[in-house]
C-alpha angles and dihedrals in degrees: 000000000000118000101231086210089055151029096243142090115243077224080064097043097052085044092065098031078068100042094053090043089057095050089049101049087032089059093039087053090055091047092054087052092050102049096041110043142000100252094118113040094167109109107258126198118204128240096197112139103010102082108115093069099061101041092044084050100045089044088067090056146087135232094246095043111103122240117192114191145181146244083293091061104134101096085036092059095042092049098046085063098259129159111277088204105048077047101064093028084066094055090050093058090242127145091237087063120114092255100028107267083286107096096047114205097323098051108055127152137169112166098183096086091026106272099136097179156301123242133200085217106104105234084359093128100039095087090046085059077051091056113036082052088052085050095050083043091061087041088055087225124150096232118120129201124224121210113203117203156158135259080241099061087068085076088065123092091224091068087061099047087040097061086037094060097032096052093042094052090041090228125173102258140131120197108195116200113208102205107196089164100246135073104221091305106337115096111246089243087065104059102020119065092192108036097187099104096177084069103064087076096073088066081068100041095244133129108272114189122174114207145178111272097200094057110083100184085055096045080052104050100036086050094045085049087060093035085054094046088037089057095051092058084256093133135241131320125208108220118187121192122206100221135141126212111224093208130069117277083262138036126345098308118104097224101235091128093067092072086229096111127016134220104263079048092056092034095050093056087040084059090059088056095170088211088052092054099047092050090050093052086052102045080055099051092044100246104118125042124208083245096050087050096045095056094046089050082060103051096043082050096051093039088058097044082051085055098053085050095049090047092047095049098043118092136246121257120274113254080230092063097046104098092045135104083024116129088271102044 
């Protein structure tokens, strides 16, 4: 059923009302972890708050596109479609994780739904997004790549050589940019002198568009508009997303003690909770009840406490496993 206010089916919207709610409770329950125990020693960086963006993006895609992230992988991976469990069985170190029990937090894969990996190295995926769409543009096939990244990996030279070749080769990808206004700790204003990120795609002569990243129907509609124009060998699109992360750079603590971002700072984008926003807009428009949120709050709760269970009782991997599935294996 089509919304009349809006583009958009209310089967999409609760779609997306879910996928943002598991990415939430998934991450708080690893903050808890993390705070409470050490069942999980990996490095962790958070997703909270910037939910909307990957889950806008992932929405305009299909299974078989590819999506490349970043240190910050966890809602990529979720929205993308993949496995909640391999997902927290990875961060436990154990041999059922998505990668083994090898890649820890940073370095997540499931290729089954297209996610084809996460990487530590700051703009380090970025050129493979370059390359799998390069690939699709010699098959001739109609598949796009998605590079997640960071306001910092604008700092990299291989931003710039990525939407140089990409734009110059036409090829079907989308770099979206997740502003959450700091670079590790450093605000965006003191390492950027122009901090509008969207316009450096008009150096390349391709479409660049800044949204707000806490507005998932816009994330959605702004990235199916560049999916649509990607498919039909119209070139890439940057795409950057305002958005804001409500935990430290690292790990479950908000950062406030670091004197690099105050309260009213933290409280005012907590404010712009894109879940809440979204279940606000659809409480308005009729589409979801208190009853219906309420249920789904309770089985994203219970499948994440079913993934905790599944990651504590698998095993670690064998000694004897520990140099396979690696490049030259």
């Amino acid at each position: 059923m089509k919304i009349s206010s809006i583009n958009i089916s209310s089967e999409i919207l609760h779609k997306m009302y879910v996928t943002m709610l598991r990415i939430r409770l998934f991450e708080e329950k690893v903050a808890d972890i993390l705070s409470n125990s050490k069942e999980i020693i990996c490095p962790c960086h958070l997703y909270i708050g910037q939910e909307a963006v990957a889950t806008g993006v992932c929405m305009a895609l299909n299974k078989d596109d590819y999506v490349f992230s970043t240190h910050r992988s966890h809602g990529h991976y979720l929205a993308k479609g993949g496995d909640m469990k391999r997902l927290m069985a990875e961060l436990y170190g154990k041999e059922t994780g998505c990668s083994k029990g090898k890649g820890g937090s940073m370095h997540v894969a499931f290729k089954d739904v297209g996610f084809m990996g996460s990487s530590a190295i700051v703009a380090g995926t970025i050129p493979l997004a370059v390359g799998a769409a390069f690939a699709f543009s010699i098959q001739g096939s109609k598949r796009v790549s998605v590079a997640f990244f960071g306001d910092g990996a604008t700092h990299e030279g291989t931003f710039y050589e990525s939407l140089n070749f990409a734009s110059l080769k036409k090829l079907p990808v989308i770099f979206v940019c997740e502003n959450n206004q700091y670079s590790t700790h450093m605000p965006i204003s003191a390492s950027l002198a122009d901090v509008r990120i969207y316009k450096k795609a008009g150096i390349f002569k391709m479409p660049g568009i800044r949204v707000d990243g806490n507005d998932v129907i816009k994330v959605f509609e702004v990235t199916r508009k560049a999916v649509e124009e990607a498919r039909k060998g119209n070139g890439p699109t940057l795409i950057e997303c305002l958005t804001y992360r409500w935990r430290g750079h690292v790990g479950p603590s908000y950062d406030l003690d670091k004197g690099l971002r105050s309260k009213e700072e933290l409280d005012y984008w907590m404010r712009r909770c894109p879940i809440k926003r979204l279940e606000r807009l659809m409480f308005k428009l009729g589409c979801l009840t208190k009853d219906q949120k309420d249920q789904i709050y309770e089985n994203v709760k219970k499948e994440v406490e079913e993934a905790v269970i599944f990651a504590k009782e698998s095993p670690y991997p064998k000694e004897d496993e520990l140099y396979k599935d690696l490049l030259n294996d």
